[in-house]
N, C-alpha and C positions, 0 to 999 in steps of 0.2 A: 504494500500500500504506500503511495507515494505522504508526503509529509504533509502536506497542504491538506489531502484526505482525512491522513489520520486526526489531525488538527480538527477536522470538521467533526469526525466522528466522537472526539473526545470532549467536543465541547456540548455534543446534543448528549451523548451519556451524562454529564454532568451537570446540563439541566435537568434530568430526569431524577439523577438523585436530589436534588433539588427539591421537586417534588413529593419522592420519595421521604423527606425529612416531614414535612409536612403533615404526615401521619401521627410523627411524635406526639406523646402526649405531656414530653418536657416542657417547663415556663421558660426555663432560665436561656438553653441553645435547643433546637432542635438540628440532628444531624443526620444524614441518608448518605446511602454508602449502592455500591452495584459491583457486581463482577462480572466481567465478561471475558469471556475465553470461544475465541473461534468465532467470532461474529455472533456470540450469540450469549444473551443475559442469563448468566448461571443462581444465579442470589443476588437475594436484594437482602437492605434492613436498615433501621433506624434504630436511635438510641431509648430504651428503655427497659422498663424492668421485667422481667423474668415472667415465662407462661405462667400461668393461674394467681399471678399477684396484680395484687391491684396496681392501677396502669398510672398515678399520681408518681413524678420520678423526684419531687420533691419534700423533704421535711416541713415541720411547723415553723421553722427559721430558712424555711427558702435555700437550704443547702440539698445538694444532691444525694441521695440514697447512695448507702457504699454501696449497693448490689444492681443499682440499674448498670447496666449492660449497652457497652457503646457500638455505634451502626457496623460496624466493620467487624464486629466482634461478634454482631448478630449473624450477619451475611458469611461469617467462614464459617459459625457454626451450624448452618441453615444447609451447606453446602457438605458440613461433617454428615448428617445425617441424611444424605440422598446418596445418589449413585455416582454424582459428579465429582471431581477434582478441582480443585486450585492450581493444578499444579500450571505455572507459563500464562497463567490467568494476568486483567489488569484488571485493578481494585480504584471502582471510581468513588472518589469522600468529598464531601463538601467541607469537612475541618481536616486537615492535618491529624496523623493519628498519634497517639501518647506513647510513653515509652511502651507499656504495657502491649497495648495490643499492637506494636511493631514488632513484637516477638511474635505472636502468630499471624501476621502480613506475613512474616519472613521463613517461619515454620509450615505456612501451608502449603506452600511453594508459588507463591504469588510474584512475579517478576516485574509487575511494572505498576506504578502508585500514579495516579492522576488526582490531585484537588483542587477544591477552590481557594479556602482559604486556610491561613496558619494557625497552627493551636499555639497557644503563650507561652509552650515548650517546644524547642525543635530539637530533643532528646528522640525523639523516635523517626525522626526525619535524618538524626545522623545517623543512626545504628542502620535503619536500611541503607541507605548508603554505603556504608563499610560494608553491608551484606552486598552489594553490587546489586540491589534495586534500582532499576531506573524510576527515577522520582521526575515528575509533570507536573507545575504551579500553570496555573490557567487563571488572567487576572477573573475574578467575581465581575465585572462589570463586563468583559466579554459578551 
């Protein structure tokens, strides 16, 4: 695929996760996540918390639940439990992802990161990198 394509292709995936967030039922960020491997959407998923719990991802003080569960972390485990792989996959986020879940970006075998915008740590933006991820920033205003 020439660059200009892929350019295009990476910017309509990442409006869709876009969309994708929008499900969230967080106050504070909402954030949507996609994988696609082979021209074709493997997983999706947004940030929150856990099947059978209640879907408020915030406390009584507006702080986030330790146990909600962030978009990319949905979408490989959505992707753990089907038939599909990660593996050569590219994993489209509209945040930058945290240290945390750049270890399984980088344990699923996901090779190429496309976002939109940066999370206030870019601890997990170096670590795949030294994993030799190729990392994609696409401005938000795009």
């Amino acid at each position: 695929m020439t660059e200009k394509k892929q350019l295009r292709y990476d910017i309509a995936y990442l409006k869709m996760a876009k969309e994708w967030a929008k499900l969230s039922y967080c106050k504070r960020k909402q954030v949507g996540a996609l994988i696609v491997k082979d021209k074709m959407i493997i997983s999706d998923g947004y940030n929150g918390t856990p099947t059978g719990f209640e879907n408020s991802c915030e406390d009584d003080e507006n702080s986030t639940k330790w146990y909600v569960l962030h978009a990319e972390a949905n979408a490989i485990l959505k992707v753990a439990s089907s038939t599909q792989s990660c593996r050569n996959a590219t994993l489209y986020i509209t945040m930058s992802p945290c240290k945390e879940c750049s270890k399984l970006i980088h344990q699923s075998g996901i090779k190429r990161l496309v976002y939109a915008s940066a999370y206030k740590d870019d601890s997990g933006l170096q670590f795949l990198k030294k994993a030799g991820i190729e990392l994609v920033h696409i401005n938000e205003d795009e």
